[in-house]
Structure formats: C-alpha cells, structure tokens
LOGU-188623 format. One line per field, with one value per residue (C-alpha): residue number from 1; x negated, y, z. Coordinates in steps of 0.02 Angstrom, whole numbers, m for minus. Example, Ala and Ser with C-alpha at 12.3 -4.5 7.8 and 13.67 -1.06 7.14 Angstrom:
<recs>
k 1_2;
x m615_m684;
y m225_m53;
z 390_357;
</recs>
This chain:
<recs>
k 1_2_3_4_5_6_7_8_9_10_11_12_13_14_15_16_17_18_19_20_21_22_23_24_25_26_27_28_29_30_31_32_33_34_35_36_37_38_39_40_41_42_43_44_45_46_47_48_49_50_51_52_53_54_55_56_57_58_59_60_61_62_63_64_65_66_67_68_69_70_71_72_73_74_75_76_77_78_79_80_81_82_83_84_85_86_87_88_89_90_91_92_93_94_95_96_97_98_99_100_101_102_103_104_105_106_107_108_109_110_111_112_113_114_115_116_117_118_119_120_121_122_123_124_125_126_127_128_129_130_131_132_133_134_135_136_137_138_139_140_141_142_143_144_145_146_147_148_149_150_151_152_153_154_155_156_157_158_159_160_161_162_163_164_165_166_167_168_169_170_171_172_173_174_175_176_177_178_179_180_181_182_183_184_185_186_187_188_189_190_191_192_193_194_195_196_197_198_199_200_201_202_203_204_205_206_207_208_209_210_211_212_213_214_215_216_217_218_219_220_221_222_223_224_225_226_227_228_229_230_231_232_233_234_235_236_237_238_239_240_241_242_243_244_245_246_247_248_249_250_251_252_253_254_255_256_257_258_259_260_261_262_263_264_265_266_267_268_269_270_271_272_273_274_275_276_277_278_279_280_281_282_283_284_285_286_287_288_289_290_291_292_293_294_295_296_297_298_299_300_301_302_303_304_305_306_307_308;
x 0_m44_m106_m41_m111_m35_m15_101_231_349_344_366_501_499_411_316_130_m6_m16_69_157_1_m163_m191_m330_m425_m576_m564_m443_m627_m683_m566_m539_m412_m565_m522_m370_m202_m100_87_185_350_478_620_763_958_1003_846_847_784_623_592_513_403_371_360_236_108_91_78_m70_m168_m285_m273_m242_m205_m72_114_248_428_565_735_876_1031_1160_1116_1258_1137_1033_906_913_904_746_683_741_634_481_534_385_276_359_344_509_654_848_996_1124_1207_1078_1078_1022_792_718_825_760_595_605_682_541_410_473_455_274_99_m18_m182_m120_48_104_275_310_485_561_545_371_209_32_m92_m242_m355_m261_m241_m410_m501_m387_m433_m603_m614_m515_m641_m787_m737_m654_m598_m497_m292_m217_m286_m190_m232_m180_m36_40_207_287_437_585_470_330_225_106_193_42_m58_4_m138_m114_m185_m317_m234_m230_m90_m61_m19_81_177_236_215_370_302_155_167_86_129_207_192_m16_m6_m90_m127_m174_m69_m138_m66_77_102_65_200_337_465_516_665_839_908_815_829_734_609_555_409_346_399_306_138_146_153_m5_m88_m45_m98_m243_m357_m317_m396_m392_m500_m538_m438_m281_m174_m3_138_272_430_532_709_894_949_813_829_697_811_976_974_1063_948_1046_994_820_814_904_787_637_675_737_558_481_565_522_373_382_356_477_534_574_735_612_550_708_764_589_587_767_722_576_646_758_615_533_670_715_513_500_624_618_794_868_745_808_705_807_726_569_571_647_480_369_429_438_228_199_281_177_342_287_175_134_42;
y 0_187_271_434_591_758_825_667_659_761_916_907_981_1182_1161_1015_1024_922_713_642_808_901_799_636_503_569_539_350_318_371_220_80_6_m153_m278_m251_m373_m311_m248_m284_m169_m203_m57_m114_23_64_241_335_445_597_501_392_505_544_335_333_470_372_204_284_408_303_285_128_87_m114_m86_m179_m56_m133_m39_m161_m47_m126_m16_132_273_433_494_348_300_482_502_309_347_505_401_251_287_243_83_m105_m135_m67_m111_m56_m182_m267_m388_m470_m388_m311_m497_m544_m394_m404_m586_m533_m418_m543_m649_m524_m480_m559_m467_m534_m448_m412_m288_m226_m55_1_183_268_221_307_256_337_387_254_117_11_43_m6_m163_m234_m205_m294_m443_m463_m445_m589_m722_m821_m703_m708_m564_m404_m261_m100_5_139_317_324_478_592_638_782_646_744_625_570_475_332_131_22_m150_m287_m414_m557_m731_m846_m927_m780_m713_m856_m860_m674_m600_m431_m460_m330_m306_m155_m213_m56_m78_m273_m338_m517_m644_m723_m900_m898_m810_m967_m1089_m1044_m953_m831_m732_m822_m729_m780_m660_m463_m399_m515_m589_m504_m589_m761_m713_m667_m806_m923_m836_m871_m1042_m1069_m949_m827_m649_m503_m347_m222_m21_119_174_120_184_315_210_333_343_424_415_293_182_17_0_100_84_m109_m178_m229_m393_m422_m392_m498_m631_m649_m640_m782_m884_m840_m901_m1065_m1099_m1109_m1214_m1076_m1089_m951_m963_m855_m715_m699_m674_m516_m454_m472_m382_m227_m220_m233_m76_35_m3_49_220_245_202_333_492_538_412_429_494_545_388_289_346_339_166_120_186_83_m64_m33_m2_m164_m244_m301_m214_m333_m206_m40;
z 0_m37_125_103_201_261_87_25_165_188_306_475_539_611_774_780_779_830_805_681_610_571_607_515_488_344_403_440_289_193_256_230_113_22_52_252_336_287_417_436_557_582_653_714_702_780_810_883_741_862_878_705_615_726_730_553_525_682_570_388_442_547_364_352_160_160_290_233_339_345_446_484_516_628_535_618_629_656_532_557_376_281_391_329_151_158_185_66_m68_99_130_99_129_208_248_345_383_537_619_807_910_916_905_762_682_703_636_506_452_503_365_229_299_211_307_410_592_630_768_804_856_892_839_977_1024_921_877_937_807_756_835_688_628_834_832_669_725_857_800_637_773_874_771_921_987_919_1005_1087_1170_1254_1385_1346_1394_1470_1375_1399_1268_1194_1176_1334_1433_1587_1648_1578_1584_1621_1570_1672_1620_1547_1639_1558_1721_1825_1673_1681_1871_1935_1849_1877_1763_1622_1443_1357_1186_1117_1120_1042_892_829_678_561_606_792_711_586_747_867_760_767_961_1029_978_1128_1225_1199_1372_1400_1216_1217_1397_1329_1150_1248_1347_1208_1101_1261_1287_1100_1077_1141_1236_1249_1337_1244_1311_1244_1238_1080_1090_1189_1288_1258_1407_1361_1436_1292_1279_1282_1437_1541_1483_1519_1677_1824_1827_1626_1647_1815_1735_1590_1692_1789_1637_1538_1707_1723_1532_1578_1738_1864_2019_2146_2309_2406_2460_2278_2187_2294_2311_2103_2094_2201_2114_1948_2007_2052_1909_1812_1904_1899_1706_1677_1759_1713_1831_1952_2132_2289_2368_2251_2284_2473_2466_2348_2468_2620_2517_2467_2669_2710_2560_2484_2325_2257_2078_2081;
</recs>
C-alpha cells in the first residue's frame, strides 16, 4: 500500500494540531521500504466517529509503506463511515455492515489480511509515532519471539495524557490465574505464524477476548515486553472499557480463568469484583467519585488491593 504523508490526506479539521493532524513520519517512511514485513492493522469500528479520524490518520502516517490497513464498520449510525470513506484511497479494505459484536469484527478483518504482523487497534485508540516501525524491529531482530507489546498512555476525550499505563512483564502462568493481570491491547503486535497456529479470538467473548487471545500466544509462543511506549489508551464516557457492567467484565474474567484451569477461592471473587469496580471508576475519570477513591485507598492499606 501507498504510504501517504501530510500533503495526501486530507486536512485536518480547524483546530487540531500536533500528532497525527499536522506531524507525520516522513523521516522514517525514507527508510522503509516493500522488502520489510508487511503490516496488517485491523480497526475495528461502531459509532466513535468523534475520535476515528483521529485513529485513522495514527496508522496511515506512521511511514510505514508495506502496511495492509482494513477498517470493519458494525453499521455505524454517526458519521463513522463519511470520515472512513474520506480516507478510502488509503485503505486495503473497508466495509460497513451489521456484524456481532468487536471480536467478530476483528475476525472478520483478520481474514481479509496477508500481512507478516498483525495488530489490532480500535477507533478510539491512536498510535503513537514510530510504533509500527520499533515493533517490526524488534520482531525481525529476534526471530523467536511471536508477540511483543509496550507500555501505553491512558488519555482523555481531547486525547490529553492522563498519565502513563505500564504494562507488566509477561509470565503466562500468572496471566492465567491473577485475573487482575493486564496487557494493554492497544500496544500489541505479533506474527502471522502464531496467528495461523492458534486461530481466530473467541466470539463468545466481547470484554475479555483479548486476555484469553494473549494467553493463548503465550501458551503457544514466545512474549515479549520491549521499552517504549506504543500507543494512547482513550478513556471516554462511551467507551466500551467503561460503559461495560462490572458484573460483565467480572463474569468474563472468571470464565477466561477457568479456561485455563485456574480456580478461585470465596475471598477472591469479591476481592476481584471490588476491584474490577475501582478499576473501572479509575479508568475513567468521568465516573470517578471521591467515594470511590477513598474506598480504593482503604482497600490498598488493608492490602486487599493486590494491583498498583
């Protein structure tokens, strides 16, 4: 695919400055070029049109020319697809229609993509500069490794730094039974061949399919952790991370868990579900309270909180 630069794309709209709208990746696109791994990115889109373009414009100028970029629509009712249709010479592939749900649409994209490394990054979330081009990197550097992810910011509606999101080191055993164990999706990339070894994410799931999809590179491949800071986290009123019920997101925590043979005992499960709910009021300022907060800090004096 065409990399395009500031001068293709359309401009940004009044107001907006900075990365993506007026700084791109010139300077790396100058040195990549079709001979490096392609790059398939899906985008996986349902009426966050305040925030796609702003997606959009983080993938295509990252420079990175052999990149494949395929946005699946759900049948979005905002003006999602005039901003996607304004970017179309840019993309792979595109569609709007009625799907099932994030995972189905992400699988369906994954089965239109032919690239190398595949990442998913969902419309509300951005790139960061350079992140294709440091992940690729790495992953040619040491062939062993399948998957590598990075640390991410946690950003506000106006895409402002709310603080960083450090991801932990990652041990596939304590993934699997400490519920609370977090990778940041947003910051993920991988190879085709563990892609082509374990499959599609599970449909069933539409909280928690990225935990049981990490778990199973893991249990298949190799992990890494690498420095840096890949991607912006967007924390907003309507997004899925914090619209979701506690009792969804506890539910499909435990069920990911049991997959896997972990077991929990009484103490766990409410310790998990209060937990849960901070991490949910913290995660999005909006709904946060100073309630909430208090109730947080007693829980981390009586070392009930077991995350930082």
């Amino acid at each position: 695919m065409h990399c395009p630069n500031l001068i293709e794309l359309p401009s940004p709209p009044f107001g907006k400055t900075g990365w993506p709208w007026t700084e791109d990746n010139s300077l790396i696109s100058n040195t990549i070029s079709d001979s490096w791994p392609k790059v398939t990115i899906i985008t996986p889109s349902y009426n966050q049109g305040y925030f796609t373009e702003e997606t959009i414009r983080s993938v295509l100028l990252q420079g990175y020319s052999n990149l494949e970029y395929i946005i699946i629509d759900g049948g979005s009712s905002d003006d999602s697809v005039d901003i996607i249709k304004k970017y179309e010479p840019w993309l792979t592939y595109w569609v709007s229609e009625g799907d099932n749900g994030q995972s189905h649409a992400i699988n369906k994209g994954w089965r239109k993509s032919t690239g190398d490394v595949l990442a998913y990054l969902n419309s509300d979330d951005t790139y960061e500069q350079g992140a294709i081009i440091h992940a690729v990197k790495y992953l040619q550097q040491y062939s062993d490794v399948d998957m590598v992810y990075s640390d991410v910011n946690l950003i506000d509606h106006e895409s402002k730094i709310v603080r960083p999101f450090p991801a932990r080191e990652y041990d596939v055993e304590r993934y699997i039974k400490d519920v609370r164990y977090f990778i940041p999706q947003q910051g993920v990339f991988f190879k085709r061949r563990v892609f082509d070894k374990i499959g599609y994410l599970d449909e069933k799931l539409q909280y928690r399919m990225d935990r049981d999809y990490f778990i199973r590179i893991g249990m298949s491949g190799n992990v890494r952790k690498i420095p840096g800071c890949f991607s912006n986290f967007r924390t907003h009123a309507n997004a899925k991370s914090t619209a979701i019920s506690v009792k969804k997101l506890f539910d499909e925590s435990v069920f990911v868990g049991n997959r896997y043979g972990a077991s929990y005992s009484f103490w766990v499960y409410i310790r998990l579900y209060l937990e849960l709910f901070m991490r949910l009021l913290i995660v999005n300022p909006v709904s946060s309270s100073s309630r909430g907060r208090k109730i947080l800090q007693f829980m981390k004096k009586r070392n009930l909180a077991l995350w930082s």
